[in-house]
C-alpha positions as MATLAB code, in Angstrom:
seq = 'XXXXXXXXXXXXXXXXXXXXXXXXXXXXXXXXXXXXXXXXXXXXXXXXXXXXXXXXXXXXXXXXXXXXXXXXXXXXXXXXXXXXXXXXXXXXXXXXXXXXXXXXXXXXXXXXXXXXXXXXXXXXXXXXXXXXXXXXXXXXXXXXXXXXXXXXXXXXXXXXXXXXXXXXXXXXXXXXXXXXXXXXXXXXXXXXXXXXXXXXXXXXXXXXXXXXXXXXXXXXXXXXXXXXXXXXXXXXXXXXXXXXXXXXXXXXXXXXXXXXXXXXXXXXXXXXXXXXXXXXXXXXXXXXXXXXXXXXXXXXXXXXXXXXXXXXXXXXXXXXXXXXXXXXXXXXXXXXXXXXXXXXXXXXXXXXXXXXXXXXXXXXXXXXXXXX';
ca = [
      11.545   25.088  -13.606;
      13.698   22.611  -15.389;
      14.587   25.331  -18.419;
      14.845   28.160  -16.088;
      17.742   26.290  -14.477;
      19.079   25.555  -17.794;
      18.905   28.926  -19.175;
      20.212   30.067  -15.833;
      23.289   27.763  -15.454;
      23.111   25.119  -18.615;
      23.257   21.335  -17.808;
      24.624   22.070  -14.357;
      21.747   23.539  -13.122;
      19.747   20.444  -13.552;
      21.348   19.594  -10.227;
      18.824   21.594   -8.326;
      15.899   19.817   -9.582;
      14.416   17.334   -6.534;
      12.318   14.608   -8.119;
      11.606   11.628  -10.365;
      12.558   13.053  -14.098;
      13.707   12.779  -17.027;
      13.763   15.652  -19.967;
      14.348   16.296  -23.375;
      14.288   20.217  -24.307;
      15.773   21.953  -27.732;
      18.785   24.657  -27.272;
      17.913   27.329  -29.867;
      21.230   28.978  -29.138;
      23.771   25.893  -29.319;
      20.627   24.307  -32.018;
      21.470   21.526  -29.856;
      19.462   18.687  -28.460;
      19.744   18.176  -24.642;
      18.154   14.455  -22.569;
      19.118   14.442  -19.212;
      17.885   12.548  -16.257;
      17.760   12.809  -12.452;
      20.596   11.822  -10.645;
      19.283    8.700   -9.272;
      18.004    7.532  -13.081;
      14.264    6.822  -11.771;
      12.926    7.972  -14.722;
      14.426    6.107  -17.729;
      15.086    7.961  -20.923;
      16.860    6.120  -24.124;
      18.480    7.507  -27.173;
      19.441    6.072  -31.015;
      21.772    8.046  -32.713;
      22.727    7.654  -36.446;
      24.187   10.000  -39.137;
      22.500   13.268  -39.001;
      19.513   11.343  -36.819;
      18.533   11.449  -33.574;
      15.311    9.295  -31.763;
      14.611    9.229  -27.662;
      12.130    7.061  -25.892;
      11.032    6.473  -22.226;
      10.279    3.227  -23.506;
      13.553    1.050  -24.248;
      11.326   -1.586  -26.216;
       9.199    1.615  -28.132;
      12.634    2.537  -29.458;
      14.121   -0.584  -30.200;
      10.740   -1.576  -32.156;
      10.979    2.053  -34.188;
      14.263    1.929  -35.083;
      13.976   -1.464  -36.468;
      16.693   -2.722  -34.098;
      17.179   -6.449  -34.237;
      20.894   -6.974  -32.992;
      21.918   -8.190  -29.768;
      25.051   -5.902  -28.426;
      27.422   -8.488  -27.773;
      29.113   -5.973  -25.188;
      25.797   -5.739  -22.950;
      25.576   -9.647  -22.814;
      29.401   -9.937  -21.658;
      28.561   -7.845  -19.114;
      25.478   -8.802  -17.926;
      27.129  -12.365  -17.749;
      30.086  -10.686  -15.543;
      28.470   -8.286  -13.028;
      24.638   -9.096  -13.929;
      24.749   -4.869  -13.906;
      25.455   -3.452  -17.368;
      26.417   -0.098  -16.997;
      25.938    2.160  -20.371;
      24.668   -0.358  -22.303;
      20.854   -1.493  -23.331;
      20.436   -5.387  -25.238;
      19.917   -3.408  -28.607;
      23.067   -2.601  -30.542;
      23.041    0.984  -31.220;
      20.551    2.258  -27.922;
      22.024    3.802  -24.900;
      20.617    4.750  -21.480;
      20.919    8.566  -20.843;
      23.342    8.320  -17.742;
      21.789    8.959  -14.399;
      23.419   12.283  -13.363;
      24.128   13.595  -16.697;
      23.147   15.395  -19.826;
      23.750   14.559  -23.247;
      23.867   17.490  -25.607;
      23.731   16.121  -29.144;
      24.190   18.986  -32.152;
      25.361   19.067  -35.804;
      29.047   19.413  -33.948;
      28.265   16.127  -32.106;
      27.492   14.724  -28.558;
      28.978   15.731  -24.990;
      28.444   14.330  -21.762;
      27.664   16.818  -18.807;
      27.772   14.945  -15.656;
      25.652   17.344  -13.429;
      25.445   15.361  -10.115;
      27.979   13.866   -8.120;
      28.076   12.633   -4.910;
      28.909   14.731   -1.707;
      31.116   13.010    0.120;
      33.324   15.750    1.504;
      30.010   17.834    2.429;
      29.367   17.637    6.477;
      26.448   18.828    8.226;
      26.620   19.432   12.413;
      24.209   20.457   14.780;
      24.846   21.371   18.629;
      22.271   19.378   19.460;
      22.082   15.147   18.689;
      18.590   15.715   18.903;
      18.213   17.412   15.720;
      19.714   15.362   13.846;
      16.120   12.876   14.694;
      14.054   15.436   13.939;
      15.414   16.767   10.692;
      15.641   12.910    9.368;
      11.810   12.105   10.235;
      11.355   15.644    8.824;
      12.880   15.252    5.495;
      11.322   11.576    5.407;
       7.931   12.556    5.803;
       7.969   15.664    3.315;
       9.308   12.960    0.956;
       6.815   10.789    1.556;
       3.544   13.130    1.334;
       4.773   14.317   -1.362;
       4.217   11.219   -3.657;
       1.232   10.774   -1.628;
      -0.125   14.453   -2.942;
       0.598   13.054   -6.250;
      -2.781   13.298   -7.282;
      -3.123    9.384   -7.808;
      -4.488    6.274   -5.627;
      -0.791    4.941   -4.160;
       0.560    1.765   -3.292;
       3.754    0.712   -1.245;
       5.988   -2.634   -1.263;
       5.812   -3.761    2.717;
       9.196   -6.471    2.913;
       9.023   -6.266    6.609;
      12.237   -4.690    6.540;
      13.259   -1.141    8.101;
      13.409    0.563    4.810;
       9.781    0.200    3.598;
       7.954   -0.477    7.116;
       9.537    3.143    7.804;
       7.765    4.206    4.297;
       4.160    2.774    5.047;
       4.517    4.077    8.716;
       4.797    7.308    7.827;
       2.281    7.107    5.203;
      -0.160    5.757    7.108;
       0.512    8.559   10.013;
       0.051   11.373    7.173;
      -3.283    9.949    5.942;
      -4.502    9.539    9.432;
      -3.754   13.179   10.564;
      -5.350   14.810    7.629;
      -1.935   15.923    5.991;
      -2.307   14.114    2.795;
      -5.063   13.867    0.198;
      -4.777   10.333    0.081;
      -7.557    7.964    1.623;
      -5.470    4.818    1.849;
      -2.246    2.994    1.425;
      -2.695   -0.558   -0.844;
       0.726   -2.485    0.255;
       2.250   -5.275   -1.321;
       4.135   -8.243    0.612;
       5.746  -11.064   -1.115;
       6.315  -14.026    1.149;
       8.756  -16.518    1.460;
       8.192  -19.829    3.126;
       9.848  -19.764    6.967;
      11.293  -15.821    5.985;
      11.366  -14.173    9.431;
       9.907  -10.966    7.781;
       6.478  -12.701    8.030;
       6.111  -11.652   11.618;
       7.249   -7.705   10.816;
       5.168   -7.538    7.928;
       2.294   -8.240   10.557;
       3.567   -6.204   13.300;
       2.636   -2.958   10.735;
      -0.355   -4.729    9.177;
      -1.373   -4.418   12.929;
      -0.436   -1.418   13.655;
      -1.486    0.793   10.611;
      -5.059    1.720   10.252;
      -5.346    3.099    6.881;
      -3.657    0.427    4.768;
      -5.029   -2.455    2.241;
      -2.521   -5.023    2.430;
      -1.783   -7.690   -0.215;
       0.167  -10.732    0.105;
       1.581  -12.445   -2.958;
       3.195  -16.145   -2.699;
       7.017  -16.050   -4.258;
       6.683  -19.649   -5.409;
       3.559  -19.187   -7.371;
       5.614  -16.408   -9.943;
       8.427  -18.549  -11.480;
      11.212  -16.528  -13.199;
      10.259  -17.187  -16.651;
       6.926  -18.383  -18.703;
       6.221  -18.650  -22.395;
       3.479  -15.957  -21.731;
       6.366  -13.965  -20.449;
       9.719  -14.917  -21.382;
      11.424  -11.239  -20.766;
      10.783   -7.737  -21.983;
      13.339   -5.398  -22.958;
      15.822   -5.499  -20.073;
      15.865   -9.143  -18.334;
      14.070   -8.688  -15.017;
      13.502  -11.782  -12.776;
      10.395  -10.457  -11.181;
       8.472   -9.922  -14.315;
       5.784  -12.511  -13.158;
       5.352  -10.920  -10.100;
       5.566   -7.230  -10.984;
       2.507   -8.294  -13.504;
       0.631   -9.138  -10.654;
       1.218   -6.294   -8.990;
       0.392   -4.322  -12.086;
      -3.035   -6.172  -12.024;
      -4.191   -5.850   -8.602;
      -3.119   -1.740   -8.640;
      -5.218   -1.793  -11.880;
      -7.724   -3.349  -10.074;
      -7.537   -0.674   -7.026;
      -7.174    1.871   -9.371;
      -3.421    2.853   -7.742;
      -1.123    4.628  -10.677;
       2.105    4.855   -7.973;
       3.967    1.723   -6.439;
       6.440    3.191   -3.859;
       9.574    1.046   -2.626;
      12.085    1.646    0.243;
      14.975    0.963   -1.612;
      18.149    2.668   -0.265;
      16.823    3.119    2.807;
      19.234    0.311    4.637;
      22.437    2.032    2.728;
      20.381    5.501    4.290;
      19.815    4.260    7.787;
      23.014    3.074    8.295;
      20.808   -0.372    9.004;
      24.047   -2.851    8.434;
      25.306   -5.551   10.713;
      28.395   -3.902   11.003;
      28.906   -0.518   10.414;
      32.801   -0.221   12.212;
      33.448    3.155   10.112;
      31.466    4.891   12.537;
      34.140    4.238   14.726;
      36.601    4.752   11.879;
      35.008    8.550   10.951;
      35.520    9.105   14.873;
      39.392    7.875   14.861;
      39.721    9.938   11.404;
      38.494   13.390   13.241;
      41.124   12.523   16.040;
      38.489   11.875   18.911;
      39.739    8.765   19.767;
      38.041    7.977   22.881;
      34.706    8.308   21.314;
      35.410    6.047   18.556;
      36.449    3.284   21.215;
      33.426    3.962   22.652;
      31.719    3.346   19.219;
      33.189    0.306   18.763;
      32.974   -1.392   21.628;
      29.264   -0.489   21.833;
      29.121   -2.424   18.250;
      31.335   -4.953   19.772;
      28.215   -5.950   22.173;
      25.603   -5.016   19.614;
      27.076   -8.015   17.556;
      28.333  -10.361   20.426;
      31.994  -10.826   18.831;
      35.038   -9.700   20.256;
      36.167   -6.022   20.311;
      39.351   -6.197   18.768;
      37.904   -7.307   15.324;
      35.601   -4.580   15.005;
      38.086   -2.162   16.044;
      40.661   -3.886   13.309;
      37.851   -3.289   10.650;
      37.492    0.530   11.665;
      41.218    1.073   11.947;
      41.551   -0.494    8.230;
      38.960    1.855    6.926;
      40.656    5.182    8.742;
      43.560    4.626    6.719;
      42.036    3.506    3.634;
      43.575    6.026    0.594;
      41.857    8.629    0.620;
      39.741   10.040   -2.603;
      41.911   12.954   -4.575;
      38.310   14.404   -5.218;
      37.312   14.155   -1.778;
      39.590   14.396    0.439;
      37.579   14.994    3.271;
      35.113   12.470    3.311;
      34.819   10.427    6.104;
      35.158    6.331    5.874;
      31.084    6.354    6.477;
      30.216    8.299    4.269;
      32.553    7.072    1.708;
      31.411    3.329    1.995;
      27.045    5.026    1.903;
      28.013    7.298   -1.335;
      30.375    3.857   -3.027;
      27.243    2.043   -2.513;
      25.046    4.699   -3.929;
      27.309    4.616   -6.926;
      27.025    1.176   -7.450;
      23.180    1.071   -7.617;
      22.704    3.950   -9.952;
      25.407    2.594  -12.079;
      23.653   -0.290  -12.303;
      20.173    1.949  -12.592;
      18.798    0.200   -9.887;
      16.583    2.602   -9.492;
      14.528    2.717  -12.600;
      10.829    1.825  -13.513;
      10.869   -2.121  -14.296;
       8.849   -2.895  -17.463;
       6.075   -4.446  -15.836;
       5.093   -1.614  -14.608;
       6.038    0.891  -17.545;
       3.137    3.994  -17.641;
       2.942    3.782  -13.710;
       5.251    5.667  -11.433;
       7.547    3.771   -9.474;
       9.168    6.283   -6.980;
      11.437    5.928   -4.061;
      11.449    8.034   -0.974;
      14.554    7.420    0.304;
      16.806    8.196   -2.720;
      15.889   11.922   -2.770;
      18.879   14.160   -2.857;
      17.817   15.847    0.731;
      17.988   13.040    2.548;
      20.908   11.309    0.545;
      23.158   14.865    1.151;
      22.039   14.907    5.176;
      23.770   11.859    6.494;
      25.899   13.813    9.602;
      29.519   13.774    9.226;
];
Protein backbone atom coordinates (compact mmCIF):
# COMPACT_ATOMS: atom_id res chain seq x y z
CA UNK A 1 0.00 0.00 0.00
CA UNK A 2 2.58 2.36 1.31
CA UNK A 3 4.80 2.13 -2.20
CA UNK A 4 1.81 2.10 -4.34
CA UNK A 5 1.04 5.56 -2.94
CA UNK A 6 4.54 6.50 -3.42
CA UNK A 7 4.91 5.36 -6.87
CA UNK A 8 1.51 6.87 -7.44
CA UNK A 9 2.06 10.41 -5.99
CA UNK A 10 5.80 10.35 -4.26
CA UNK A 11 6.09 11.47 -0.57
CA UNK A 12 2.71 13.15 -0.75
CA UNK A 13 0.86 10.24 -1.07
CA UNK A 14 1.96 8.95 2.23
CA UNK A 15 -0.84 11.19 3.43
CA UNK A 16 -3.44 8.60 2.68
CA UNK A 17 -2.00 6.00 4.79
CA UNK A 18 -4.36 5.60 8.25
CA UNK A 19 -2.27 3.96 10.94
CA UNK A 20 0.64 3.60 13.35
CA UNK A 21 3.90 3.62 10.85
CA UNK A 22 6.88 4.33 10.09
CA UNK A 23 8.90 3.28 6.66
CA UNK A 24 12.03 3.18 5.07
CA UNK A 25 11.83 2.09 1.19
CA UNK A 26 14.76 2.60 -1.66
CA UNK A 27 13.83 4.96 -4.85
CA UNK A 28 15.49 3.11 -7.76
CA UNK A 29 14.63 6.05 -9.98
CA UNK A 30 15.88 9.16 -7.80
CA UNK A 31 18.63 6.08 -6.17
CA UNK A 32 17.41 7.85 -3.26
CA UNK A 33 16.68 6.77 0.25
CA UNK A 34 13.20 7.75 1.60
CA UNK A 35 12.11 7.38 6.00
CA UNK A 36 8.99 8.83 6.59
CA UNK A 37 6.58 8.52 9.41
CA UNK A 38 2.85 8.93 10.14
CA UNK A 39 1.65 12.16 10.78
CA UNK A 40 1.09 11.81 14.37
CA UNK A 41 4.94 10.26 14.85
CA UNK A 42 3.56 7.02 16.81
CA UNK A 43 5.94 5.02 15.35
CA UNK A 44 9.47 6.42 15.96
CA UNK A 45 12.07 6.15 13.27
CA UNK A 46 15.80 7.78 13.73
CA UNK A 47 18.47 8.55 11.27
CA UNK A 48 22.63 9.21 11.41
CA UNK A 49 23.91 10.74 8.54
CA UNK A 50 27.68 11.17 7.74
CA UNK A 51 29.73 11.64 4.50
CA UNK A 52 28.54 9.29 1.92
CA UNK A 53 26.72 7.19 5.03
CA UNK A 54 23.50 6.73 5.99
CA UNK A 55 22.09 4.39 9.28
CA UNK A 56 18.12 4.37 10.54
CA UNK A 57 16.81 2.74 13.64
CA UNK A 58 13.37 2.38 15.38
CA UNK A 59 15.43 2.19 18.29
CA UNK A 60 17.03 5.72 19.29
CA UNK A 61 19.45 3.87 21.84
CA UNK A 62 20.21 0.81 18.93
CA UNK A 63 21.52 3.70 16.85
CA UNK A 64 23.23 5.72 19.20
CA UNK A 65 25.08 2.39 20.52
CA UNK A 66 26.04 1.49 16.56
CA UNK A 67 27.22 4.54 15.61
CA UNK A 68 29.46 4.81 18.51
CA UNK A 69 27.78 8.08 19.57
CA UNK A 70 28.99 9.36 22.89
CA UNK A 71 28.27 13.25 22.72
CA UNK A 72 25.62 15.00 24.39
CA UNK A 73 23.97 17.71 21.78
CA UNK A 74 24.28 20.67 23.74
CA UNK A 75 21.25 22.13 21.59
CA UNK A 76 18.76 19.23 22.78
CA UNK A 77 19.69 19.92 26.52
CA UNK A 78 19.00 23.84 26.09
CA UNK A 79 15.91 22.96 24.98
CA UNK A 80 14.77 20.39 26.97
CA UNK A 81 15.74 22.81 29.91
CA UNK A 82 13.42 25.61 28.13
CA UNK A 83 10.21 23.91 26.93
CA UNK A 84 10.96 20.26 28.45
CA UNK A 85 9.77 19.42 24.48
CA UNK A 86 12.75 19.25 22.12
CA UNK A 87 11.55 19.47 18.83
CA UNK A 88 14.11 17.98 16.01
CA UNK A 89 16.54 17.03 18.21
CA UNK A 90 17.50 13.46 20.01
CA UNK A 91 20.37 13.64 23.28
CA UNK A 92 23.00 12.18 20.73
CA UNK A 93 24.91 14.73 18.68
CA UNK A 94 24.56 13.79 15.18
CA UNK A 95 20.83 11.61 15.45
CA UNK A 96 17.64 13.15 14.37
CA UNK A 97 13.98 12.11 14.69
CA UNK A 98 12.34 11.63 11.21
CA UNK A 99 9.65 14.50 11.58
CA UNK A 100 6.14 13.37 12.21
CA UNK A 101 4.37 14.35 8.94
CA UNK A 102 7.26 14.22 6.71
CA UNK A 103 9.66 12.39 4.51
CA UNK A 104 13.22 12.63 4.29
CA UNK A 105 14.67 11.72 0.94
CA UNK A 106 18.43 11.35 1.38
CA UNK A 107 20.55 10.68 -2.16
CA UNK A 108 24.12 11.23 -3.44
CA UNK A 109 22.58 14.98 -4.26
CA UNK A 110 21.66 15.26 -0.54
CA UNK A 111 18.58 15.38 1.85
CA UNK A 112 15.02 17.13 1.41
CA UNK A 113 12.28 17.43 3.65
CA UNK A 114 8.69 16.57 2.26
CA UNK A 115 6.21 17.58 4.76
CA UNK A 116 3.22 15.35 3.62
CA UNK A 117 0.59 16.11 6.35
CA UNK A 118 -0.69 19.19 7.58
CA UNK A 119 -3.40 20.05 9.50
CA UNK A 120 -6.98 20.87 8.12
CA UNK A 121 -8.05 23.67 9.61
CA UNK A 122 -9.94 25.39 6.82
CA UNK A 123 -11.70 21.87 5.96
CA UNK A 124 -15.57 21.92 7.31
CA UNK A 125 -17.83 19.11 7.39
CA UNK A 126 -21.99 19.79 7.81
CA UNK A 127 -24.75 17.60 8.07
CA UNK A 128 -28.63 18.60 8.00
CA UNK A 129 -29.10 16.70 10.73
CA UNK A 130 -27.21 17.36 14.54
CA UNK A 131 -27.88 13.90 14.97
CA UNK A 132 -25.34 12.67 12.69
CA UNK A 133 -22.84 14.28 13.76
CA UNK A 134 -23.28 11.52 17.22
CA UNK A 135 -23.45 8.84 15.18
CA UNK A 136 -20.59 9.34 12.78
CA UNK A 137 -18.23 10.23 15.99
CA UNK A 138 -19.18 6.86 17.95
CA UNK A 139 -18.85 5.41 14.41
CA UNK A 140 -15.42 6.45 13.56
CA UNK A 141 -14.45 5.77 17.38
CA UNK A 142 -15.40 2.34 17.44
CA UNK A 143 -13.88 1.30 13.91
CA UNK A 144 -10.76 2.83 15.50
CA UNK A 145 -10.95 1.02 18.33
CA UNK A 146 -11.67 -2.69 16.93
CA UNK A 147 -9.32 -2.20 14.84
CA UNK A 148 -6.31 -2.38 17.31
CA UNK A 149 -8.39 -4.84 19.00
CA UNK A 150 -8.27 -7.18 15.59
CA UNK A 151 -4.66 -6.68 15.89
CA UNK A 152 -4.04 -10.14 16.28
CA UNK A 153 -2.48 -9.67 19.89
CA UNK A 154 -3.82 -9.94 23.69
CA UNK A 155 -4.53 -5.86 24.34
CA UNK A 156 -4.35 -3.71 27.17
CA UNK A 157 -5.74 -0.09 27.83
CA UNK A 158 -4.60 2.82 30.38
CA UNK A 159 -8.11 3.51 32.46
CA UNK A 160 -7.24 7.41 34.16
CA UNK A 161 -10.85 7.77 34.93
CA UNK A 162 -10.94 10.49 32.61
CA UNK A 163 -13.33 10.92 29.42
CA UNK A 164 -10.64 10.17 26.97
CA UNK A 165 -9.70 6.57 27.95
CA UNK A 166 -13.04 5.51 29.93
CA UNK A 167 -14.56 6.32 26.31
CA UNK A 168 -11.66 3.84 24.90
CA UNK A 169 -12.30 0.81 27.36
CA UNK A 170 -16.14 1.42 26.96
CA UNK A 171 -16.16 0.83 23.65
CA UNK A 172 -13.81 -1.95 23.84
CA UNK A 173 -15.48 -3.70 26.20
CA UNK A 174 -18.97 -3.24 24.13
CA UNK A 175 -17.08 -4.76 20.92
CA UNK A 176 -15.80 -7.83 22.81
CA UNK A 177 -19.13 -8.38 24.37
CA UNK A 178 -21.16 -8.30 21.06
CA UNK A 179 -18.95 -10.66 19.22
CA UNK A 180 -17.39 -7.88 16.89
CA UNK A 181 -13.86 -8.32 17.89
CA UNK A 182 -11.55 -11.32 18.19
CA UNK A 183 -10.43 -10.26 21.39
CA UNK A 184 -11.49 -12.16 24.70
CA UNK A 185 -10.65 -9.41 27.15
CA UNK A 186 -9.46 -5.96 27.92
CA UNK A 187 -6.34 -5.94 30.79
CA UNK A 188 -6.55 -2.04 31.97
CA UNK A 189 -4.14 -0.19 33.79
CA UNK A 190 -4.99 2.59 36.56
CA UNK A 191 -2.42 4.51 38.35
CA UNK A 192 -3.71 6.08 41.53
CA UNK A 193 -3.10 9.03 43.30
CA UNK A 194 -3.83 9.50 46.95
CA UNK A 195 -7.37 11.67 47.41
CA UNK A 196 -7.40 12.01 43.11
CA UNK A 197 -11.15 12.24 42.40
CA UNK A 198 -10.59 9.86 39.38
CA UNK A 199 -10.65 6.99 41.95
CA UNK A 200 -14.40 6.95 41.95
CA UNK A 201 -14.63 7.04 37.77
CA UNK A 202 -12.10 4.55 37.44
CA UNK A 203 -14.67 2.35 39.49
CA UNK A 204 -17.75 3.54 37.94
CA UNK A 205 -16.28 1.51 34.51
CA UNK A 206 -14.56 -1.20 36.56
CA UNK A 207 -18.32 -1.68 37.46
CA UNK A 208 -19.77 -1.34 34.59
CA UNK A 209 -17.56 -3.32 32.05
CA UNK A 210 -17.79 -7.02 32.02
CA UNK A 211 -14.98 -8.13 29.97
CA UNK A 212 -12.06 -6.22 31.51
CA UNK A 213 -8.97 -7.28 33.93
CA UNK A 214 -8.21 -4.26 35.72
CA UNK A 215 -4.88 -3.36 37.37
CA UNK A 216 -4.17 -0.74 39.78
CA UNK A 217 -0.64 0.53 40.26
CA UNK A 218 0.28 2.96 43.36
CA UNK A 219 2.09 6.37 41.90
CA UNK A 220 4.16 6.69 45.06
CA UNK A 221 5.63 3.28 44.95
CA UNK A 222 7.50 4.23 41.19
CA UNK A 223 9.81 7.18 42.08
CA UNK A 224 11.14 9.14 39.04
CA UNK A 225 14.54 7.84 39.05
CA UNK A 226 16.54 4.59 40.53
CA UNK A 227 20.09 3.40 40.04
CA UNK A 228 18.46 0.26 38.40
CA UNK A 229 16.94 2.78 36.11
CA UNK A 230 18.39 6.08 35.90
CA UNK A 231 16.93 6.98 32.18
CA UNK A 232 17.06 5.39 28.78
CA UNK A 233 17.57 7.17 25.69
CA UNK A 234 15.06 10.03 25.85
CA UNK A 235 14.41 11.16 29.68
CA UNK A 236 10.95 9.84 30.54
CA UNK A 237 9.62 10.34 34.13
CA UNK A 238 7.45 7.29 34.09
CA UNK A 239 10.13 4.84 33.31
CA UNK A 240 9.51 3.02 36.71
CA UNK A 241 6.10 2.71 36.09
CA UNK A 242 5.94 1.95 32.37
CA UNK A 243 8.38 -1.14 33.53
CA UNK A 244 5.72 -2.32 35.51
CA UNK A 245 3.39 -2.14 33.12
CA UNK A 246 5.73 -3.85 30.72
CA UNK A 247 5.89 -6.72 33.35
CA UNK A 248 2.42 -7.38 34.20
CA UNK A 249 1.41 -7.28 30.07
CA UNK A 250 4.34 -9.79 29.87
CA UNK A 251 2.82 -11.57 32.41
CA UNK A 252 -0.82 -11.52 30.62
CA UNK A 253 0.75 -12.11 27.57
CA UNK A 254 -0.75 -8.47 26.09
CA UNK A 255 1.77 -7.11 23.11
CA UNK A 256 -0.60 -3.64 22.73
CA UNK A 257 -1.03 -0.91 25.55
CA UNK A 258 -3.69 1.54 24.18
CA UNK A 259 -4.00 5.22 25.67
CA UNK A 260 -6.69 7.95 25.17
CA UNK A 261 -4.47 10.60 24.61
CA UNK A 262 -5.95 13.47 22.52
CA UNK A 263 -9.13 12.57 23.21
CA UNK A 264 -9.89 15.80 25.66
CA UNK A 265 -8.26 18.20 22.75
CA UNK A 266 -10.90 15.68 20.43
CA UNK A 267 -13.95 15.95 22.60
CA UNK A 268 -13.83 19.38 23.00
CA UNK A 269 -13.74 18.14 26.97
CA UNK A 270 -12.22 21.73 28.30
CA UNK A 271 -13.54 23.90 31.06
CA UNK A 272 -14.01 26.55 28.79
CA UNK A 273 -14.34 26.18 25.36
CA UNK A 274 -15.80 30.14 24.52
CA UNK A 275 -14.67 29.68 20.68
CA UNK A 276 -17.65 27.75 20.17
CA UNK A 277 -19.32 30.81 20.63
CA UNK A 278 -16.53 32.62 18.81
CA UNK A 279 -16.83 30.09 15.44
CA UNK A 280 -20.69 31.06 15.76
CA UNK A 281 -20.00 35.06 15.91
CA UNK A 282 -17.24 34.38 13.04
CA UNK A 283 -20.06 32.70 10.59
CA UNK A 284 -22.27 35.86 11.41
CA UNK A 285 -25.07 33.91 13.41
CA UNK A 286 -24.91 35.95 16.20
CA UNK A 287 -27.82 34.97 18.14
CA UNK A 288 -26.71 31.45 18.31
CA UNK A 289 -23.38 32.21 19.56
CA UNK A 290 -25.06 34.24 22.53
CA UNK A 291 -26.89 31.40 23.03
CA UNK A 292 -23.59 29.37 23.20
CA UNK A 293 -22.18 31.40 25.54
CA UNK A 294 -24.46 32.02 27.89
CA UNK A 295 -25.24 28.28 28.06
CA UNK A 296 -21.29 28.03 29.02
CA UNK A 297 -21.84 30.96 31.18
CA UNK A 298 -24.14 28.56 33.52
CA UNK A 299 -22.18 25.44 32.69
CA UNK A 300 -19.25 27.21 34.60
CA UNK A 301 -21.23 29.40 37.17
CA UNK A 302 -19.25 32.78 36.26
CA UNK A 303 -20.66 35.67 34.78
CA UNK A 304 -21.64 35.93 31.06
CA UNK A 305 -19.83 38.80 30.02
CA UNK A 306 -16.36 37.13 30.58
CA UNK A 307 -17.01 34.25 28.55
CA UNK A 308 -18.46 36.25 25.91
CA UNK A 309 -15.14 38.70 26.17
CA UNK A 310 -13.01 35.45 25.69
CA UNK A 311 -15.07 34.40 22.47
CA UNK A 312 -15.16 37.90 21.06
CA UNK A 313 -11.14 38.00 21.52
CA UNK A 314 -10.78 34.78 19.68
CA UNK A 315 -13.29 35.94 16.58
CA UNK A 316 -10.94 38.55 15.85
CA UNK A 317 -7.81 36.86 16.52
CA UNK A 318 -5.47 37.30 13.02
CA UNK A 319 -6.37 35.07 11.04
CA UNK A 320 -3.87 32.22 9.47
CA UNK A 321 -2.60 33.34 5.70
CA UNK A 322 -2.70 29.45 5.12
CA UNK A 323 -6.01 29.08 6.47
CA UNK A 324 -8.00 31.56 6.20
CA UNK A 325 -11.05 29.92 6.86
CA UNK A 326 -10.60 28.13 9.87
CA UNK A 327 -12.73 28.74 12.54
CA UNK A 328 -11.35 29.95 16.22
CA UNK A 329 -12.29 26.12 17.40
CA UNK A 330 -10.79 24.50 15.26
CA UNK A 331 -7.80 26.64 15.17
CA UNK A 332 -7.13 26.43 19.03
CA UNK A 333 -7.90 21.83 18.56
CA UNK A 334 -5.35 21.75 15.38
CA UNK A 335 -2.57 24.54 17.57
CA UNK A 336 -2.83 22.01 20.20
CA UNK A 337 -2.41 19.08 17.94
CA UNK A 338 0.68 20.82 16.69
CA UNK A 339 2.11 21.24 19.84
CA UNK A 340 1.97 17.54 20.90
CA UNK A 341 3.36 16.07 17.75
CA UNK A 342 6.01 18.65 17.79
CA UNK A 343 6.87 17.58 20.88
CA UNK A 344 6.22 13.68 19.62
CA UNK A 345 3.99 13.17 22.28
CA UNK A 346 2.75 10.56 20.71
CA UNK A 347 5.51 8.08 20.37
CA UNK A 348 6.31 4.58 21.93
CA UNK A 349 8.16 5.39 25.41
CA UNK A 350 11.22 3.13 25.87
CA UNK A 351 9.86 1.06 28.44
CA UNK A 352 7.81 -0.33 26.35
CA UNK A 353 10.00 -0.44 23.04
CA UNK A 354 8.98 -3.95 20.87
CA UNK A 355 5.26 -3.48 22.10
CA UNK A 356 2.76 -1.33 20.30
CA UNK A 357 1.62 1.60 21.96
CA UNK A 358 -1.32 2.98 19.81
CA UNK A 359 -3.82 5.69 20.28
CA UNK A 360 -7.36 5.71 19.07
CA UNK A 361 -8.13 9.03 19.16
CA UNK A 362 -5.26 10.55 17.10
CA UNK A 363 -6.33 8.82 13.85
CA UNK A 364 -6.60 11.18 10.96
CA UNK A 365 -10.60 10.33 10.55
CA UNK A 366 -11.54 11.41 13.58
CA UNK A 367 -8.89 14.30 13.94
CA UNK A 368 -10.26 15.75 10.19
CA UNK A 369 -14.22 15.29 11.44
CA UNK A 370 -14.48 17.84 14.16
CA UNK A 371 -17.81 19.93 12.55
CA UNK A 372 -17.12 23.36 11.56
Amino acid sequence: QALRLYRRSGAAGFRDLIGDWSLALWDERLRAVVLASDYAGARPLYCFQSVGFLAWSSSLDHLARWMDCRSLDGDYVKEFLETGFPRQLTPYRGIHPVPPGAAITTSAQGAAVTEFWTPPAAESICYGDEREYDYQFRALLQEAVAVRLDAGVPVAAELSGGLDSSSIVCVADRLIQSGAVNAESLATFSYFTPDSPDHRYIGIVEKACRTIHPHHLETGSFPALTPATPGGALPIWAETRLVEVRRQMEEEGAGMLLTGQLGDLITGNVLDDSTQAADFFRRGQIREGLVEALAWSRSLRVPVYGVLWRAVRSTLAPVSPSHPASLPGRRDRFRGLSSLRAARAFQCPGPLSGMVYSHPFPPPPLVQFPPA
